[in-house]
PARO-143422 format. One record per atom (N, C-alpha, C): residue number from 1; atom name; x, y negated, z. Coordinates in pm, whole numbers. Example, Ala and Ser with C-alpha at 12.3 -4.5 7.8 and 13.67 -1.06 7.14 Angstrom:
BEGIN
+-----+------+--------+--------+--------+
|   n | atom |      x |      y |      z |
+-----+------+--------+--------+--------+
|   1 |    N |   1319 |    569 |    780 |
|   1 |   CA |   1230 |    450 |    780 |
|   1 |    C |   1320 |    330 |    780 |
|   2 |    N |   1285 |    225 |    708 |
|   2 |   CA |   1367 |    106 |    714 |
|   2 |    C |   1290 |     -3 |    787 |
+-----+------+--------+--------+--------+
//
This chain:
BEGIN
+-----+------+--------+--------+--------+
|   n | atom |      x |      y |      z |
+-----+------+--------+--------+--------+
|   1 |    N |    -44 |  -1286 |   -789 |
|   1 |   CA |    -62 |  -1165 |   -714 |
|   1 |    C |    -47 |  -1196 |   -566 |
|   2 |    N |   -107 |  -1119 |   -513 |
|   2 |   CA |   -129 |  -1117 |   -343 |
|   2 |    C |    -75 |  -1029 |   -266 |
|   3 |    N |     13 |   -984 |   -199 |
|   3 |   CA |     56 |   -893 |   -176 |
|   3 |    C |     63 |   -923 |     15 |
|   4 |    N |     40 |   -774 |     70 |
|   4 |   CA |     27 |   -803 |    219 |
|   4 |    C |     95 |   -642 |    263 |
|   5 |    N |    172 |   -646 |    349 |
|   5 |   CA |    217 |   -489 |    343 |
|   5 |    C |    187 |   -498 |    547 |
|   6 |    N |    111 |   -353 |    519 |
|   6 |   CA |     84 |   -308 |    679 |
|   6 |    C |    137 |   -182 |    729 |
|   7 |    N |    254 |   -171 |    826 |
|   7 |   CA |    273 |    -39 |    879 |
|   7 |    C |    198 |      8 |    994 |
|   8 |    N |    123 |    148 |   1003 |
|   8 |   CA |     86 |    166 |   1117 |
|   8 |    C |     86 |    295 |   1098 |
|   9 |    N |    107 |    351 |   1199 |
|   9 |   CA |    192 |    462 |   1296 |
|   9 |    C |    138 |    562 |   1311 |
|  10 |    N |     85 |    701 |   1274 |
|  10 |   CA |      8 |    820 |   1338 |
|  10 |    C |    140 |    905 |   1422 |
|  11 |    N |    122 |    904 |   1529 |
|  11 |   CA |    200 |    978 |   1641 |
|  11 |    C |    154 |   1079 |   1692 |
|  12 |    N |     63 |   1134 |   1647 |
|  12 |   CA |    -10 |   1243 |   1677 |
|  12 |    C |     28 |   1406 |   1631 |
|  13 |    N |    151 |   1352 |   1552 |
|  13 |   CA |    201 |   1473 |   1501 |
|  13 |    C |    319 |   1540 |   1547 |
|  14 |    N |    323 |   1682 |   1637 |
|  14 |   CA |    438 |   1710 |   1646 |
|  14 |    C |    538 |   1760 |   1553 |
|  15 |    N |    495 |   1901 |   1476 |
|  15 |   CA |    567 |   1955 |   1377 |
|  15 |    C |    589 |   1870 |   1250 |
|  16 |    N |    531 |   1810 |   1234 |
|  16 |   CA |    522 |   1747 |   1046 |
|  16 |    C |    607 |   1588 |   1050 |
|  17 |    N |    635 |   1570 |    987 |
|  17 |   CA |    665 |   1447 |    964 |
|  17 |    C |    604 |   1340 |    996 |
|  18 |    N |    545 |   1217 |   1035 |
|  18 |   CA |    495 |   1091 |   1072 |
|  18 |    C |    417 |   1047 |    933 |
|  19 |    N |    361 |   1034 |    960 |
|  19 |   CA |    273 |    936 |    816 |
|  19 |    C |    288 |    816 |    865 |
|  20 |    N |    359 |    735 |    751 |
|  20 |   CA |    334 |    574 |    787 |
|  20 |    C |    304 |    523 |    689 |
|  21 |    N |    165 |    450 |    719 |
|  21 |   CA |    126 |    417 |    607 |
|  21 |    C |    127 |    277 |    542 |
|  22 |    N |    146 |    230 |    416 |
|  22 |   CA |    176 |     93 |    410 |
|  22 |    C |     63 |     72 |    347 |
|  23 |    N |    -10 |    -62 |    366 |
|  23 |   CA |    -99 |   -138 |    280 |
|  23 |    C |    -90 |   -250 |    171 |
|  24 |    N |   -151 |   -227 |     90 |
|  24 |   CA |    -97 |   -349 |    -36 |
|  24 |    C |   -224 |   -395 |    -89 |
|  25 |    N |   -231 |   -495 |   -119 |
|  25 |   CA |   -357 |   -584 |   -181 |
|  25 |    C |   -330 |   -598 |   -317 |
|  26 |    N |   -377 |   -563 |   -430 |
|  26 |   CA |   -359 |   -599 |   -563 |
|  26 |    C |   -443 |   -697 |   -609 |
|  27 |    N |   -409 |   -781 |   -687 |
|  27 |   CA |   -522 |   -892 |   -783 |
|  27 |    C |   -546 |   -794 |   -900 |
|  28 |    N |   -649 |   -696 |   -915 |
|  28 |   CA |   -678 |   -593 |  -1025 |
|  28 |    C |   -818 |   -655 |  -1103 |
|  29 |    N |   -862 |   -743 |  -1061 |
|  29 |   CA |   -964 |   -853 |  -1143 |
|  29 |    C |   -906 |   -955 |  -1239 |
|  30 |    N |   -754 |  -1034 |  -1212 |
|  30 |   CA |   -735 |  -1117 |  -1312 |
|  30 |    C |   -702 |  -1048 |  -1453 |
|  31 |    N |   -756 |  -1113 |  -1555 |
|  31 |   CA |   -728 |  -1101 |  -1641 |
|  31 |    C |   -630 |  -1089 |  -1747 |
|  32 |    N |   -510 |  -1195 |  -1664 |
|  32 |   CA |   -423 |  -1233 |  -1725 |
|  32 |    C |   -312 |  -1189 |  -1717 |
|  33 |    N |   -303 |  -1133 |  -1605 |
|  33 |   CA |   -165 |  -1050 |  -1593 |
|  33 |    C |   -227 |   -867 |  -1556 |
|  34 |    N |   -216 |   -817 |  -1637 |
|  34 |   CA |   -235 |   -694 |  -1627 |
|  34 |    C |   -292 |   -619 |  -1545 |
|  35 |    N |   -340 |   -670 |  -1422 |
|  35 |   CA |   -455 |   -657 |  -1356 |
|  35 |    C |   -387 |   -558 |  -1228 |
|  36 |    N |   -241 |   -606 |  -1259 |
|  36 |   CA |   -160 |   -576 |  -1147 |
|  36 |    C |   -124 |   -398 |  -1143 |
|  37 |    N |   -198 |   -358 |  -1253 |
|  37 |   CA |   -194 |   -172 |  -1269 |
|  37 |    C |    -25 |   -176 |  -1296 |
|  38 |    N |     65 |   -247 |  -1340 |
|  38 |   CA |    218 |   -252 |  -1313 |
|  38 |    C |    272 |   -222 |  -1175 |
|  39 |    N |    235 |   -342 |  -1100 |
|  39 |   CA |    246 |   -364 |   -979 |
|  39 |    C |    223 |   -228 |   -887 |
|  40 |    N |     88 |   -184 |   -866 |
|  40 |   CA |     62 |    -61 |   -827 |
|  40 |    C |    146 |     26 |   -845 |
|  41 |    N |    152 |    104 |   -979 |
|  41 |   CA |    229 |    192 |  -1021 |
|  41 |    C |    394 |    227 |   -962 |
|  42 |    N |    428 |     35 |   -978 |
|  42 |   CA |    555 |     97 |   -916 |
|  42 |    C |    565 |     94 |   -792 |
|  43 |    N |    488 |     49 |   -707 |
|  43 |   CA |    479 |     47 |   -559 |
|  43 |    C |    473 |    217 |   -510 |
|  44 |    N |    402 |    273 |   -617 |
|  44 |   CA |    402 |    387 |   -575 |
|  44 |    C |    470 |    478 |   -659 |
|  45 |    N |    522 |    447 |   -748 |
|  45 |   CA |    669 |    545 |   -759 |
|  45 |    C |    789 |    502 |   -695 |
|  46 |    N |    788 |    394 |   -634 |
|  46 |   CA |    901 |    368 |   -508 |
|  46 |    C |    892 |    459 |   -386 |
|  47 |    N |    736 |    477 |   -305 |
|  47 |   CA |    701 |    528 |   -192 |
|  47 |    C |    703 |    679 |   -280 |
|  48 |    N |    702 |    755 |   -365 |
|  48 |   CA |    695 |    876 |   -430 |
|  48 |    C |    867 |    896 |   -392 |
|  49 |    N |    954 |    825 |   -443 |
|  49 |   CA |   1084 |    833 |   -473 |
|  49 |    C |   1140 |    833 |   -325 |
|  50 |    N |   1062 |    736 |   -234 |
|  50 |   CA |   1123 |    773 |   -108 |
|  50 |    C |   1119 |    865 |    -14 |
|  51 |    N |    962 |    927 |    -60 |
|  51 |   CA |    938 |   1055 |      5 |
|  51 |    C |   1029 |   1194 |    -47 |
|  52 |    N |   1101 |   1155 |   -139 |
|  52 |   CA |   1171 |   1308 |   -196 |
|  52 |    C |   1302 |   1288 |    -92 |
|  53 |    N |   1347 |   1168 |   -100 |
|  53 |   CA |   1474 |   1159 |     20 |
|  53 |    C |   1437 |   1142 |    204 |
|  54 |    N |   1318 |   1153 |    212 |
|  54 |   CA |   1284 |   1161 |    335 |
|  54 |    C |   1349 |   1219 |    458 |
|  55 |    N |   1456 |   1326 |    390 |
|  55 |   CA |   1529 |   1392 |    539 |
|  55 |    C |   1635 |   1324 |    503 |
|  56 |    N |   1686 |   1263 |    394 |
|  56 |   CA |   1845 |   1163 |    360 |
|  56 |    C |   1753 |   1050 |    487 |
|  57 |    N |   1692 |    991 |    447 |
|  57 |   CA |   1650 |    832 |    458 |
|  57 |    C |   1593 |    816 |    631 |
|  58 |    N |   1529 |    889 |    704 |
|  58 |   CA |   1458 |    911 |    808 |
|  58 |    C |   1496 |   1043 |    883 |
|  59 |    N |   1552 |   1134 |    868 |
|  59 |   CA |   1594 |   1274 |    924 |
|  59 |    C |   1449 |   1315 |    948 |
|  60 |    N |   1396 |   1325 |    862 |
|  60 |   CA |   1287 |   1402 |    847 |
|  60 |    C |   1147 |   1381 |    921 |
|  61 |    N |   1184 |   1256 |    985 |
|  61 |   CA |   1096 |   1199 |   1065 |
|  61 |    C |    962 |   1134 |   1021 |
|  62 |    N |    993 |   1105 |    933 |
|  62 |   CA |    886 |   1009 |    878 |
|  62 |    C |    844 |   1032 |    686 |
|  63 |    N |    748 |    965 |    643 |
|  63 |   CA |    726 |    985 |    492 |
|  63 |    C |    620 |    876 |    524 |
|  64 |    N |    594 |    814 |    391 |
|  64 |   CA |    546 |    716 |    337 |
|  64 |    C |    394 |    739 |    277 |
|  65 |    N |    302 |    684 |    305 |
|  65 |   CA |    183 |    671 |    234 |
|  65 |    C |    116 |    558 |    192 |
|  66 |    N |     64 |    520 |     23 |
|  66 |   CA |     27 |    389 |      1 |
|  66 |    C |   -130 |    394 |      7 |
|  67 |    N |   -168 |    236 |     80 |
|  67 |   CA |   -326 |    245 |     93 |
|  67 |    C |   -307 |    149 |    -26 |
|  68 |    N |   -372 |    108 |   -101 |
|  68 |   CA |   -425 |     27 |   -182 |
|  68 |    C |   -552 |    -30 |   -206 |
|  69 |    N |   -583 |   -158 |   -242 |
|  69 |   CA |   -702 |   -175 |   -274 |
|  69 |    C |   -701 |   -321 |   -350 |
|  70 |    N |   -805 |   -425 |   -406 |
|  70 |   CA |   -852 |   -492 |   -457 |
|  70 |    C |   -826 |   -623 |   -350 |
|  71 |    N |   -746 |   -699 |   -400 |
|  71 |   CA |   -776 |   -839 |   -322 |
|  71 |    C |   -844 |   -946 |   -325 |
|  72 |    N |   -947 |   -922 |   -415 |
|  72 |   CA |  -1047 |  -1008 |   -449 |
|  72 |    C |  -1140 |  -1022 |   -366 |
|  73 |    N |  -1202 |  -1141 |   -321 |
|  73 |   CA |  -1259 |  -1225 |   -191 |
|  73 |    C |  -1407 |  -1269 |   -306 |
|  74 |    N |  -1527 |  -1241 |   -276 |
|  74 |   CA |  -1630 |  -1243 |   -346 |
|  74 |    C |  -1668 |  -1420 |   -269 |
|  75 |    N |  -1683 |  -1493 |   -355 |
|  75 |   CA |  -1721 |  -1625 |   -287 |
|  75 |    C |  -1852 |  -1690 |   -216 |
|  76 |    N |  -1851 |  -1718 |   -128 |
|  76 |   CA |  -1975 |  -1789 |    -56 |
|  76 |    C |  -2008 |  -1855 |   -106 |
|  77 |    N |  -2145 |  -1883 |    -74 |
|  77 |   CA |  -2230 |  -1990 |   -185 |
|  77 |    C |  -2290 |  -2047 |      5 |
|  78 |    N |  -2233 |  -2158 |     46 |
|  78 |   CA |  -2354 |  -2222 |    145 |
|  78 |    C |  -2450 |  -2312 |     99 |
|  79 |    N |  -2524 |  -2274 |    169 |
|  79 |   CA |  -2636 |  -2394 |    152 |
|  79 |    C |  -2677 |  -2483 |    308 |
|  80 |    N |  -2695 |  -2651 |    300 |
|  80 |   CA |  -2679 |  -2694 |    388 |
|  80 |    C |  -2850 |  -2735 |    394 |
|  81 |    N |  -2874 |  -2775 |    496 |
|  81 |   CA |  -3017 |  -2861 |    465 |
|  81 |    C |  -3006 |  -3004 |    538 |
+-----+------+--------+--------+--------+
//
């Protein structure tokens, strides 16, 4: 598994809370290990679980959002002459 985590910042909000959003790369093509739908899942019942304590954890400042996607890199084929 591949994993890459990105925070970035919307400050654009006065009344609401901050969205910060994290990024994660899953290996959801291999075969062999479950295709990482584990992995996912709990990534995001962690960021679920942290958003319920959000005024404990951050004073209400902030909440969590997961981007997700596929880390699979489609391969080049060069050709030389």
């Amino acid at each position: 598994m591949f994993f890459i985590m990105i925070i970035l910042i919307n400050a654009n909000q006065e009344t609401k809370p901050i969205a910060l959003h994290i990024g994660a790369l899953f290996n959801s093509d291999n075969l062999f290990i479950n295709n990482s739908q584990y992995d996912l899942q709990a990534a995001q019942i962690a960021i679920d679980e942290i958003n319920l304590r959000y005024q404990d954890l951050f004073n209400g400042r902030y909440t969590l959002t997961l981007l997700s996607n596929n880390s699979r890199v489609e391969k080049q084929i060069f050709c030389t002459f």
